[in-house]
N, C-alpha and C positions, 0 to 999 in steps of 0.2 A: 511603490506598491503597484504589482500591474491586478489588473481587474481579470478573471478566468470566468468566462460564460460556459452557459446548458451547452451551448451552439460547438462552442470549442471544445468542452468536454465529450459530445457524441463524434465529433470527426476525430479526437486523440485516441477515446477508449476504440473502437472501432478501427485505426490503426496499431494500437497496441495488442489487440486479439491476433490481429494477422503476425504478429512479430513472436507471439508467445505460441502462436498452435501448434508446433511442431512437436514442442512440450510435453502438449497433451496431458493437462493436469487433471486430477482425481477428485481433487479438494481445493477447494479458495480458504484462506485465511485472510482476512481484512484486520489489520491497524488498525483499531478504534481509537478516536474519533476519525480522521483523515480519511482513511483506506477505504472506508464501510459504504459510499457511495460507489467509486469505482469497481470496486467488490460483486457489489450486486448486480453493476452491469456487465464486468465480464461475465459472472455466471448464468445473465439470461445469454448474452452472447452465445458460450460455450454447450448452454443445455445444462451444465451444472445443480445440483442441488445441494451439495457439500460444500455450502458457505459457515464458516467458523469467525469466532473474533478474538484478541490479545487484546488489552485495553492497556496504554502507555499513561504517561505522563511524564513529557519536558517541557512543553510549553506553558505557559502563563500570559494568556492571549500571544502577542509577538515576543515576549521575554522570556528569555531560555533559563529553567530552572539548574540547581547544580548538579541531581542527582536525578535519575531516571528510573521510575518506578512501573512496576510490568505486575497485571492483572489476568488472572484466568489460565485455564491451559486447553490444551484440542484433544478430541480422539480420532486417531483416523482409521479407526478398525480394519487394517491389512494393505490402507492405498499405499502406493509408491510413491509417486507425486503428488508434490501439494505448492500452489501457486502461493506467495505472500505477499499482498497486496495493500500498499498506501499512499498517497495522494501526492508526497514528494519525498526523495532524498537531501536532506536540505545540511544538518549535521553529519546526517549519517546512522547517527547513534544508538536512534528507535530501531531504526529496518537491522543493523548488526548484533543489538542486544536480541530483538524478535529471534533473529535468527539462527545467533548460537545457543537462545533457550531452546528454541524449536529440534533444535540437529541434536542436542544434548539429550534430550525429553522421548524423541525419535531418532535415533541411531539407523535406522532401517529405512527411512526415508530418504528422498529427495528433492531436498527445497530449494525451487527459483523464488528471483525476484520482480516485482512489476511495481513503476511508480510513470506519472502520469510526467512528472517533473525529477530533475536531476541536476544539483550543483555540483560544479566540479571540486569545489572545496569539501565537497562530501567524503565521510573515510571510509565509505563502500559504494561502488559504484552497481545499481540492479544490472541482474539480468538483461530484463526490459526495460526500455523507459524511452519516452517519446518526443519531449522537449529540454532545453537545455534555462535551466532559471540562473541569473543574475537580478534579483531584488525577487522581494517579499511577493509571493503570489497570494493575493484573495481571491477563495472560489468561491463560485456562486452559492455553494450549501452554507459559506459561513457568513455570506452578507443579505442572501435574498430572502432570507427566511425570521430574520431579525426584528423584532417588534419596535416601533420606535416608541 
């Protein structure tokens, strides 16, 4: 399990903006739980106000559930672009189910993707993404805010 800091998360998100601007997206969507910090720093990044959420569930703390359950939907009243944004690619699973709900739901759009992390055993690879994971990443929102 590697340990991901504030510290490394400002120098990652901050070159994940530069790798995504050309983009130039309309809308952020964040992956709740994961995404939802990253989320909100690209959109102060970008100037953004059009932050949305999906709310998944496969995880069970580190244990991966069988079946993948997806909450909520967006409205993106006329954008073109809309960023989809989560904290790793790690299965795959979430960012591709996210996704073909997303593109099913909105036909007229067009969705990238951004993750902070990216396994190669992953069955979609983002868009964006900034480092490459081999073992379990804890970020900092899921350990430093913890009550013992």
């Amino acid at each position: 399990m590697k340990y991901y800091s504030y510290d490394n998360f400002k120098v990652d998100t901050n070159i994940l903006i530069k790798k995504m601007q050309s983009f130039n997206p309309e809308a952020i969507v964040a992956i709740a739980r994961g995404g939802m910090s990253l989320a909100q720093a690209i959109a102060e990044g970008l100037d953004l106000r059009d932050v949305q959420s999906i709310r998944t569930e496969l995880y069970d703390d580190t244990q991966m559930r069988d079946t993948l359950k997806l909450f909520g939907s967006c409205d993106f009243g006329g954008k073109k672009r809309v960023l989809v944004v989560d904290d790793i690619a790690d299965s795959g699973q979430t960012l591709e189910a996210v996704m073909e709900n997303l593109q099913r739901q909105h036909p007229n759009v067009v969705f990238k993707s951004a993750t902070l992390f990216y396994k190669k055993s992953s069955i979609v690879e983002p868009h964006f993404w900034v480092n490459e994971a081999d073992d379990w990443i804890d970020f900092f929102w899921e350990r430093d805010f913890k009550s013992d």
